[in-house]
N, C-alpha and C positions, 0 to 999 in steps of 0.2 A: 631230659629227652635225649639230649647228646651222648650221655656216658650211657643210656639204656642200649646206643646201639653197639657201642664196643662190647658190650653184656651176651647180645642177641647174639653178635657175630663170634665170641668166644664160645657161648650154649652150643654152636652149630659145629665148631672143630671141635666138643669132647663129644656131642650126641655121634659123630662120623667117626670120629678116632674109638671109643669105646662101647660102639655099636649097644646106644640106649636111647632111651625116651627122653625129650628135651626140658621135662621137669627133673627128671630123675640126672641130667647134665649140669641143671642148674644149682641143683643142693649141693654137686660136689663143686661147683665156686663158692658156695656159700660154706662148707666147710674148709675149704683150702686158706680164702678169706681170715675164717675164726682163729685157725691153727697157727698162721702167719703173721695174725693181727695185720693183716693190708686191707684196703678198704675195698669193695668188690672191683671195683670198675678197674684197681690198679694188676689183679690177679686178672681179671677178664682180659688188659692188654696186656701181661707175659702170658697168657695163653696165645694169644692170637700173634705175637712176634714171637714164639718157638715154633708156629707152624708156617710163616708166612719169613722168606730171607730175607736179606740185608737189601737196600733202596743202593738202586746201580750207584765222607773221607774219614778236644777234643776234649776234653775232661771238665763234669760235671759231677757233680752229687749225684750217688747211687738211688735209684729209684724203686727198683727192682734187687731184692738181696739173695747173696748166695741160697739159703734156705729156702725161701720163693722157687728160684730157680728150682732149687732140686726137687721140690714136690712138684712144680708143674712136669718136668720130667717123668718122675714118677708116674703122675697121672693119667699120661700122655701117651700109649703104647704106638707102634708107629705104627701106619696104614695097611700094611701088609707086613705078616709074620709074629706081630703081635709082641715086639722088642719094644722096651723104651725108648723113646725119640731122647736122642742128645741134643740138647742146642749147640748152636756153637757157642765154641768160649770166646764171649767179648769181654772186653776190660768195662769196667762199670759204668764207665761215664757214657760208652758206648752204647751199652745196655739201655740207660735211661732216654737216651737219644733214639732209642729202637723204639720202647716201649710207646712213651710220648708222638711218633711218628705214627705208630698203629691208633691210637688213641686220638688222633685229631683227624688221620686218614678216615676212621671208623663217623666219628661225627658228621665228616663232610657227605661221607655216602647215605646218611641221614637227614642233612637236612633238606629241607620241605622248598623249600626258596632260596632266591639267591642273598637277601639278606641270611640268613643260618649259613648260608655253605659260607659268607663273609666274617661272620663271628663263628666258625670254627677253628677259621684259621687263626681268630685275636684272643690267644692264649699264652702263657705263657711258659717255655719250655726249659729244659735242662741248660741247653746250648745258646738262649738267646731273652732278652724278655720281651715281655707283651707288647705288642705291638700298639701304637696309639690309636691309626686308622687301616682298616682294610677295604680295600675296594676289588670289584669283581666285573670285569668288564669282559661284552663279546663283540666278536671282530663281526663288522658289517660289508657287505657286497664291494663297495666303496673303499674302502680300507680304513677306516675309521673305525675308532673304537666306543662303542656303547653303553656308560656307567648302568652293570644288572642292578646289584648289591653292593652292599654295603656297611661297614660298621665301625662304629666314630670318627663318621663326618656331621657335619651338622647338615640342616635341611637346607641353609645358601651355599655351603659346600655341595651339596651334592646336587646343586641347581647348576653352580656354576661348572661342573664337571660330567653334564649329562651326555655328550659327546665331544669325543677328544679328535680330531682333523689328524691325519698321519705325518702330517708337516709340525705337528706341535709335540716339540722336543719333552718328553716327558718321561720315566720309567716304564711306566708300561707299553708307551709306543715303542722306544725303542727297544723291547724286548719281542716285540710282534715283527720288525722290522730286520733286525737281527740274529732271529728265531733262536733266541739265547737269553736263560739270565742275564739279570743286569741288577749288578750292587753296589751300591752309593754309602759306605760305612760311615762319612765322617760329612759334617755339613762344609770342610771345606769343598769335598766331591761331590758334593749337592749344588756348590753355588757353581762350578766348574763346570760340571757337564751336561745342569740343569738349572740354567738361570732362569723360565720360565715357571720353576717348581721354587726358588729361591725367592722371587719377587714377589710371591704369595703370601696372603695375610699372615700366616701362622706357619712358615716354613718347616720341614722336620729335620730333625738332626741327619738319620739316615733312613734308605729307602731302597727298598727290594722290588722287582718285577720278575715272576713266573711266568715265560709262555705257557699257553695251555693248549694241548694240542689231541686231535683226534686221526690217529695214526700217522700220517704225515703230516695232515693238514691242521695249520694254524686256526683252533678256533677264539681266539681270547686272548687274555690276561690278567693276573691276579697281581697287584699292587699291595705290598705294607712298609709300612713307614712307621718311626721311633721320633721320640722326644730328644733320645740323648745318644751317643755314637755307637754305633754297634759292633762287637767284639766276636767275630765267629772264627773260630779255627778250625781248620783240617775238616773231622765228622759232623760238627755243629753246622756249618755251611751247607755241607753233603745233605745230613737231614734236612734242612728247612729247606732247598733246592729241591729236594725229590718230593714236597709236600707237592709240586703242582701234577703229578699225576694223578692223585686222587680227587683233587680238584677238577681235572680235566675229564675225568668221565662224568662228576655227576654234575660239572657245567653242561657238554652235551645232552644229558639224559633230562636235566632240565629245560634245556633251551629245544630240544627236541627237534632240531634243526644241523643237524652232521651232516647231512648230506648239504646242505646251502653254503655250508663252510668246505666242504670238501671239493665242492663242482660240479659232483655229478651232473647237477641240474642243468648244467652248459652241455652237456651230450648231444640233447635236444636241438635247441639254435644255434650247437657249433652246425651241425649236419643239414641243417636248411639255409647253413649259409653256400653261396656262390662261388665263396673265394676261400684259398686257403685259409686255414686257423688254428694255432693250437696255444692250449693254457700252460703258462709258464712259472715255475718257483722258484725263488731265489736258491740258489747253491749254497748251502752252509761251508760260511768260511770263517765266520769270529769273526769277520772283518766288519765295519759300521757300512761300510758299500757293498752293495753284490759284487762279485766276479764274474760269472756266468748264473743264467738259467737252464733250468734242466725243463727236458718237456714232461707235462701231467697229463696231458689229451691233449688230442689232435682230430680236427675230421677227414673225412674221406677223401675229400680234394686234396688235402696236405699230404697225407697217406699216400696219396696215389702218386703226387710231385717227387716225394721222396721216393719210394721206389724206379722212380723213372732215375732219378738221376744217381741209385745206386744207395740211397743213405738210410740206412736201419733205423729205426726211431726208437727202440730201446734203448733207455740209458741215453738219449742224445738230448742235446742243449743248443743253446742259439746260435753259439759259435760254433760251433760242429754243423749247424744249418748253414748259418753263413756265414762263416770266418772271415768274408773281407766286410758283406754289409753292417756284419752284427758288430762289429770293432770301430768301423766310420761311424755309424748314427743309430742304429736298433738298440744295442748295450745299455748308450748314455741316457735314449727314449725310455726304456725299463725301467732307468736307476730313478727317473724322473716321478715317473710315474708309482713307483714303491713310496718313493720320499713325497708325495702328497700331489703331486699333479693330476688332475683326474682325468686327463684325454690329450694324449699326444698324436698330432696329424702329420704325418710326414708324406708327402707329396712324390718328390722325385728322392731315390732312394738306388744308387748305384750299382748292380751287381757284376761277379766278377763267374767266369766259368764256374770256380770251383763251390758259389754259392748252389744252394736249392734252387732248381730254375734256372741259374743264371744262364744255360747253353741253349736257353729257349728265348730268353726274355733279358735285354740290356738292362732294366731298371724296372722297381715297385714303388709305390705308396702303399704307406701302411696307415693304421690306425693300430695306437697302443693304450688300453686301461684296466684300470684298476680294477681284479673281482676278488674282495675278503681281501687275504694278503701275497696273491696271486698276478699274474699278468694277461692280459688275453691279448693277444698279439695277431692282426687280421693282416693281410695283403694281396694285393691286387697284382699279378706280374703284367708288365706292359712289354705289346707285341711291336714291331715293327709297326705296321698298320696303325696302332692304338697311336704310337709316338707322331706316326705322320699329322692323323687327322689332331691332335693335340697340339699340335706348330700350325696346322694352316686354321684352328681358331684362335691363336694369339697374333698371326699375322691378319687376321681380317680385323682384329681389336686396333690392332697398331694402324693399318692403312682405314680403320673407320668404315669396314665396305662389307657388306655382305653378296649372300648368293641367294636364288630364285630358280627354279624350275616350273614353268607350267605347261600342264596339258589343255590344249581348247577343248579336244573332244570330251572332256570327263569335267572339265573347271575345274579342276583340284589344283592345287599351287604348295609347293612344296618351299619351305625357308630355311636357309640356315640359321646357324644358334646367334647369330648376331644383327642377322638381320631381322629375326624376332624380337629384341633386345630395343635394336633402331627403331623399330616402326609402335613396339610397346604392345605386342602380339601374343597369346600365351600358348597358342600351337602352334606347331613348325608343319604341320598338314591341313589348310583352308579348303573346302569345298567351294569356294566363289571368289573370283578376284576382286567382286566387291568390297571384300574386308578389304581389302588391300587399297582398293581405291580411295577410300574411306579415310587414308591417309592422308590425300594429297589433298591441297587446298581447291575450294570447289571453283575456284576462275581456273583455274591449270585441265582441271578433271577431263573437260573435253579435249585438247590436246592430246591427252592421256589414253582415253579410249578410242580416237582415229591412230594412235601409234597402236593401237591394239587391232583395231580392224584391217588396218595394211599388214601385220601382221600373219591375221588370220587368214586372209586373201591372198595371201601371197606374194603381197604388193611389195614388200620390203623384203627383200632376199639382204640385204647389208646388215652388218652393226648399225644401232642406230643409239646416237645419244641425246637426250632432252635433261634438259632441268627442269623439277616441280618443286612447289615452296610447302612446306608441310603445313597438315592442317589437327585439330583434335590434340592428343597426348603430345605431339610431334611440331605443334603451331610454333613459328620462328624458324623452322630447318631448312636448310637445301637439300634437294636430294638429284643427285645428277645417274640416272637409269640409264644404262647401258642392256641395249637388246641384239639379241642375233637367233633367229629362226634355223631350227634345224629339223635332220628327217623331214622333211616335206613339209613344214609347218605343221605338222603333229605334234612337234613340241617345241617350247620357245625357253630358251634359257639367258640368262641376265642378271646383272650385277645392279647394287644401289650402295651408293656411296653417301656419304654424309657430308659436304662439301660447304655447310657453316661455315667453319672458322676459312676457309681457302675463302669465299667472296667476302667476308668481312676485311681479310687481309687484302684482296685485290681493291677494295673500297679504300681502305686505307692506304695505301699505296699511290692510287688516283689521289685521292685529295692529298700525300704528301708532295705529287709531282706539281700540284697546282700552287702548293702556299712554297714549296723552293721557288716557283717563279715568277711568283709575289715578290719574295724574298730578294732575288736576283734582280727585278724591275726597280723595287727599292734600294738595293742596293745601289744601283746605279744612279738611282736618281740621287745620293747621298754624296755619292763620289762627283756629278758633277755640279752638286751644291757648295760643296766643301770647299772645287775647285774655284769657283767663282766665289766664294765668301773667304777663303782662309787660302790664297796661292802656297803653293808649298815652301817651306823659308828656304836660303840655299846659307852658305857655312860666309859668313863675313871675313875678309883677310885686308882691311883697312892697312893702313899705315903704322899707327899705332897701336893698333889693336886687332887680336884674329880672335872670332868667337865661331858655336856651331852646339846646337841643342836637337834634342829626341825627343819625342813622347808617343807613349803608350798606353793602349786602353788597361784594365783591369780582368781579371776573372770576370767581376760583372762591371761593368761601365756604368761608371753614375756622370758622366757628362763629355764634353769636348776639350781636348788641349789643344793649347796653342806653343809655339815660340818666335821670336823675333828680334835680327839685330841687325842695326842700319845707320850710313856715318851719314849724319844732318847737316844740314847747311851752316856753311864755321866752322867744321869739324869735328864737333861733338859726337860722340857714339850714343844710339841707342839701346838698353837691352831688355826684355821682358819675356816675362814666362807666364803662361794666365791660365783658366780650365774652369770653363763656362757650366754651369750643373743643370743639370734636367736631360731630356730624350730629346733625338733628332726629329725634326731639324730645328725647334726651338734654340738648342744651347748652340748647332752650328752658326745661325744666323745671329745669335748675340753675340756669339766669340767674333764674327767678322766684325759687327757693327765696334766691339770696344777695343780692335784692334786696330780699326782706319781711324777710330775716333784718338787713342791714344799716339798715334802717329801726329795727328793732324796738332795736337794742342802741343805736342813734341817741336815741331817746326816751327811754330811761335815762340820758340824759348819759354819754354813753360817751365818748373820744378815737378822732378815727379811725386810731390806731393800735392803740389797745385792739381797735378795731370789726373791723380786718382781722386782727389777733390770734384773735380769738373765732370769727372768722366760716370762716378757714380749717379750724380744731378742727372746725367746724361738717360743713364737706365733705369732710373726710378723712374723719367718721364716719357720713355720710349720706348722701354722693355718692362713693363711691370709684373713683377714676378719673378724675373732673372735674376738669380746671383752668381757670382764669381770671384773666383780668388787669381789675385796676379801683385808679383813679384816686378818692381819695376826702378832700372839705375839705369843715370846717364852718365857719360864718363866725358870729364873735360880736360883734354890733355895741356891744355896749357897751364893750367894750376894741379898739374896730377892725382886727381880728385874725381873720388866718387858717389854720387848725391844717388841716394836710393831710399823708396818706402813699399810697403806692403800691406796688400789688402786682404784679408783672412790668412789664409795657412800660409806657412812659408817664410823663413827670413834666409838670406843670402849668408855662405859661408866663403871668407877670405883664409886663401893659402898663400904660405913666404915661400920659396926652399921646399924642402923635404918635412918639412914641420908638418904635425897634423892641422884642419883646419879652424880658421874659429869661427865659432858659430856668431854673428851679429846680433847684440842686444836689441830690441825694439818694444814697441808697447801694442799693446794686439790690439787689432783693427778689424770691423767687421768687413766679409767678403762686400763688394760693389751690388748694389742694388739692395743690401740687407736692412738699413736702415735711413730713413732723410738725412739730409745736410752731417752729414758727417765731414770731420776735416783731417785728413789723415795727416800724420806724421814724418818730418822727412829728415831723414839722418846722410852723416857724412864722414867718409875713407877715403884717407891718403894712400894711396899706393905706390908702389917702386916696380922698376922695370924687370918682369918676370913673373910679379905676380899673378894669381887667377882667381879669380872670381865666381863663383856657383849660386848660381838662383836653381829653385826648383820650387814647385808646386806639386800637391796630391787631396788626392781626394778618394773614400771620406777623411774627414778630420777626426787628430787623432791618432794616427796611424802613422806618425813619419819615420822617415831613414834617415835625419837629421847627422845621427849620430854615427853612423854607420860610413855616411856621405864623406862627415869629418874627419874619419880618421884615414880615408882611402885616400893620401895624399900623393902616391905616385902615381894613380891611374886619374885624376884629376887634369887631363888636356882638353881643351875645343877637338882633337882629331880622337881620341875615345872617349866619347860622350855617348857613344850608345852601350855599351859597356857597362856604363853606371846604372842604366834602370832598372837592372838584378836586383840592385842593392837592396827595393824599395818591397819588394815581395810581388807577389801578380796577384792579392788582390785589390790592388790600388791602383786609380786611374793616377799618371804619375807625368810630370814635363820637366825637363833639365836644359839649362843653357850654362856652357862655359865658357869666359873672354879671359885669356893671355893678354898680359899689356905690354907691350915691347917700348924700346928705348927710342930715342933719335927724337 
């Protein structure tokens, strides 16, 4: 059926050229045929390539032979005057490249569907071999491409490639894309510039894409692909490249749809659009990006824009429209939209004088999409006016408030866009203020309608402000109305504000002023708790001994510290450091109770082991629940000795000199009140004149600066002892006492 049509089409140049009957055309191929021994179909195509030139670049096996040649010449007299047509002289491989191009051109314009016109092209020629698969695809509205035909795909191949998205990197797209061949010789430049076509079950070695076009306009693309790398040089290329010409008309005459690929049909909805519009096509550059667009239509509004502002629409392009907007945002909207985005919204969109418009209009929004493989590019110019009223509906969004006009005489009540929005209203023009009333919660409602009938009456010539609490779509709102009668009370205009979040926040604000002075009551009552349970210590400067501690709460405070140092009857020093756990004022009133009580068994000549011994008895029976850690030495200067023990955290560090300090061994002891009858441990240090001594206590446990403490052996005096509570970090409740022991 194929080769009948290169037959038909050669019958028709000898019946023209030797002005005879198309049987009597036919017999002299079938002698020319006999004479030549070629088979007809290959004498049918050197007739029809002596009459038809060279496809707008080499060497193959002859196909066509001198001898051939010269009877089709012969045959052949030329159109007027009745000379023999000379062909031109090609070298042979040329020849066969001509021949074979008339020969698969001639099939394609035969076949029936778009599977044939896809197996015309799966043959295989002088300049190239057979192709494995051919596919036959047409360009849609959208820019996507639509598998027609087909030939040696399978049936999940050609499921999975029924439409190809113009964002998917493929041959064929990007031959629609960049209205240009595209050839992929080797599968390394398959994996390279086509790793979607690479990743494919059954990848091909190499692979071709033909636009197919109907005079300018892209309608398609024809795709073939090889098994094994493909070798085209110079004419070989030329020919299989200019196959898509013939391809490209009987795609159109099949799809019978030129004109949907072309535009025209946007003639129509460009001219009943409002706003300027025109269709735009990429600028052939070979580049994989556009550079510019050229315009293909335009309507009337556009038309007329441009003339006003001087600019010919022949031959013009975007950036010749607008050179400043189309280079800031329009260009990059295009490329967007070619490369597969289906609808680009650009809102505010800057122009400069020398744009289309721009001496009229500061700025457009546009609207950019995709039609085939085209752009339609819409916009809107925005006037002075436009930009105002467009600022005072983003400042009513921002301050929450809209606007109101009503007339009494008519009842119509007119709304702005936000305060339709607020009230959840779907016309901005109400014939009854009842809708509106209808808002407001029904205890408020009378209120509502006496500010309407003074109003009306004339009774309220002022602004006048009320709040109502929403009611319906609107239930939970404030709305604080603001009115002012104007024209005689003919018309009344006014604001509604949204003023939720402002009384939640003023609610909030009252009740923070209420619990600060909670806070501050309590406060005070803690300060003069504290005073009366724990008096403030003052710095000891004995005879023997000068001591002077700190404490400090924590990040978060898990209890009360204490400190304390005091020369006892005899002379004996006292010194402790303690920090009672739990919340005010529980841990303040136990830190008082175990620090009179520690006193008190101190004055008896107690050990303070005995002392912490006694003293836990004390709060297991008097505090139950209380625990505390405290750090507790008495210093006896007459046998220069110091007897100390410790109840949970905490053991005392002795420093000499400039030495770092040492940390005191002990055996851990639970905090006072943690456990019954416990009998603490009490250890004993000789010291020399100069030494100093560091108790410290913290809380939680866990956590100490033990170490930290001991090595800070110059900042280690009773006079910077506040200094040292850095050491411990701030999030630990923390207490330090330091006693110097002098000579004499």
């Amino acid at each position: 059926m194929l080769n009948r049509a290169v037959i038909e089409q050669a019958k028709g140049v000898m019946a023209a050229r030797l002005g005879v009957p198309p049987q009597e055309a036919f017999d002299r191929l079938m002698k020319l045929s006999q004479d030549t021994n070629t088979k007809v179909a290959g004498v049918a195509a050197a007739v029809v390539g002596a009459a038809i030139p060279d496809p707008p670049q080499p060497e193959t096996e002859p196909v066509v032979d001198d001898q051939l040649r010269t009877r089709v010449a012969e045959e052949l007299p030329a159109s007027q005057g009745g000379q023999p047509v000379t062909p031109p002289a090609r070298p042979a491989g040329v020849e066969a490249l001509h021949t074979f191009h008339q020969i698969i051109g001639a099939r394609a314009a035969a076949a029936r569907d778009h599977d044939e016109l896809a197996e015309a092209l799966a043959v295989a020629a002088p300049g190239w071999p057979q192709p494995r698969a051919v596919s036959i695809c047409g360009l849609e509205p959208d820019g996507a491409l639509r598998l027609l035909g087909a030939h040696g795909l399978t049936v999940l191949q050609r499921s999975q490639w029924t439409r190809m998205p113009p964002q998917l990197e493929v041959p064929v797209t990007r031959a629609v894309r960049c209205r240009a061949p595209v050839v992929a010789s080797t599968p390394d430049v398959v994996k390279q510039e086509f790793p979607a076509l690479a990743d494919s079950a059954n990848p091909p070695a190499a692979a071709v894409a033909l636009p197919l076009t109907d005079g300018e306009d892209i309608v398609g693309s024809a795709g073939l692909s090889w098994s094994t790398p493909l070798r085209l040089r110079g004419e070989s290329e030329r020919y299989l490249l200019a196959l898509a010409e013939p391809v490209s008309i009987r795609l159109s005459e099949l799809s019978g749809g030129a004109d949907l690929a072309a535009g025209a049909w946007l003639s129509i909805p460009l001219e009943a659009m409002h706003n300027p519009a025109v269709l735009l096509a990429p600028v052939p550059s070979g580049a994989a990006i556009a550079t510019d667009f050229r315009v293909v239509r335009a309507n009337s509004y556009a038309k007329a824009l441009c003339r006003a502002g001087g600019v010919e629409l022949a031959g013009a392009t975007l950036l010749s429209l607008f050179p400043y907007a189309g280079s800031q945002a329009l260009l990059a909207a295009c490329r967007d939209v070619v490369a597969g985005t289906a609808l680009h919204h650009l809102d505010l969109v800057r122009l400069r004088p020398d744009d289309v418009g721009g001496q009229d209009a500061g700025s457009v929004s546009a609207r950019v999409a995709a039609v085939a493989d085209k752009v339609l590019l819409v916009w809107h110019p925005h006037t002075s006016a436009e930009s105002s009223y467009e600022q005072l509906l983003r400042a009513e969004a921002v301050a929450r408030i809209g606007s109101f006009r009503w007339e009494p005489h008519s009842g119509v009540v007119h709304l702005s866009p936000y305060l339709m929005m607020l009230l959840g209203l779907d016309d901005e023009r109400l014939t009854d203020v009842d809708a509106v009333l209808d808002r407001i919660d029904e205890a408020d409602r009378p209120a509502a309608r006496r500010l309407l009938r003074a109003l009306m009456t004339g009774g309220g010539r002022a602004p006048q402000t009320q709040v109502f609490r929403g009611a319906g779509r609107i239930l939970g709102r404030s709305l604080q109305v603001t009115v002012e009668p104007a024209q005689a009370a003919a018309v009344v205009v006014g604001t509604v504000q949204d003023v939720t979040e402002q009384r939640l926040l003023e609610a909030r604000l009252r009740k923070t002023e209420i619990d600060l002075a909670g806070q501050r009551q309590a406060a005070a009552v803690r300060t003069a708790l504290a005073s009366a349970m724990l008096p403030a210590p003052k710095p000891l400067a004995a005879k023997h001994v000068t001591a002077d501690g700190a404490c400090r709460p924590g990040a978060h405070s898990f209890g009360t510290a204490w400190h304390d140092a005091a020369e006892l009857p005899g002379g004996d020093v006292l010194l402790m450091a303690g920090l009672a756990a739990g919340s005010a004022p529980d841990a303040m009133v136990g830190a008082g109770r175990i620090r009179h009580a520690v006193r008190s068994y101190a004055v008896v000549r107690r050990g303070p082991g005995e002392i912490l011994t006694a003293t836990n008895a004390l709060v297991r029976f008097d505090r139950p629940g209380l625990t505390a850690g405290i750090v507790l030495a008495r210093y006896a200067h007459a046998h220069r000795r110091v007897r100390w023990a410790s109840a949970g955290t905490g053991r005392p560090i002795h420093f000499r000199g400039e030495a770092a300090g040492t940390i005191l061994a002990s055996a851990d002891a639970p905090p006072l009140g943690a456990e019954p009858a416990t009998a603490y441990e009490e250890r004993e240090l000789p010291v020399a004149a100069g030494d100093r001594l560091l108790l410290h206590v913290h809380m939680p446990a866990g956590q100490p600066a033990v170490h930290t403490l001991a090595g800070a052996a110059a900042r280690i005096e009773p006079e910077t002892v506040s200094g040292l509570l850095d050491e411990a970090g701030d999030d630990m409740d923390r207490c330090v006492i330091v006693a110097r022991f002098n000579g004499g």
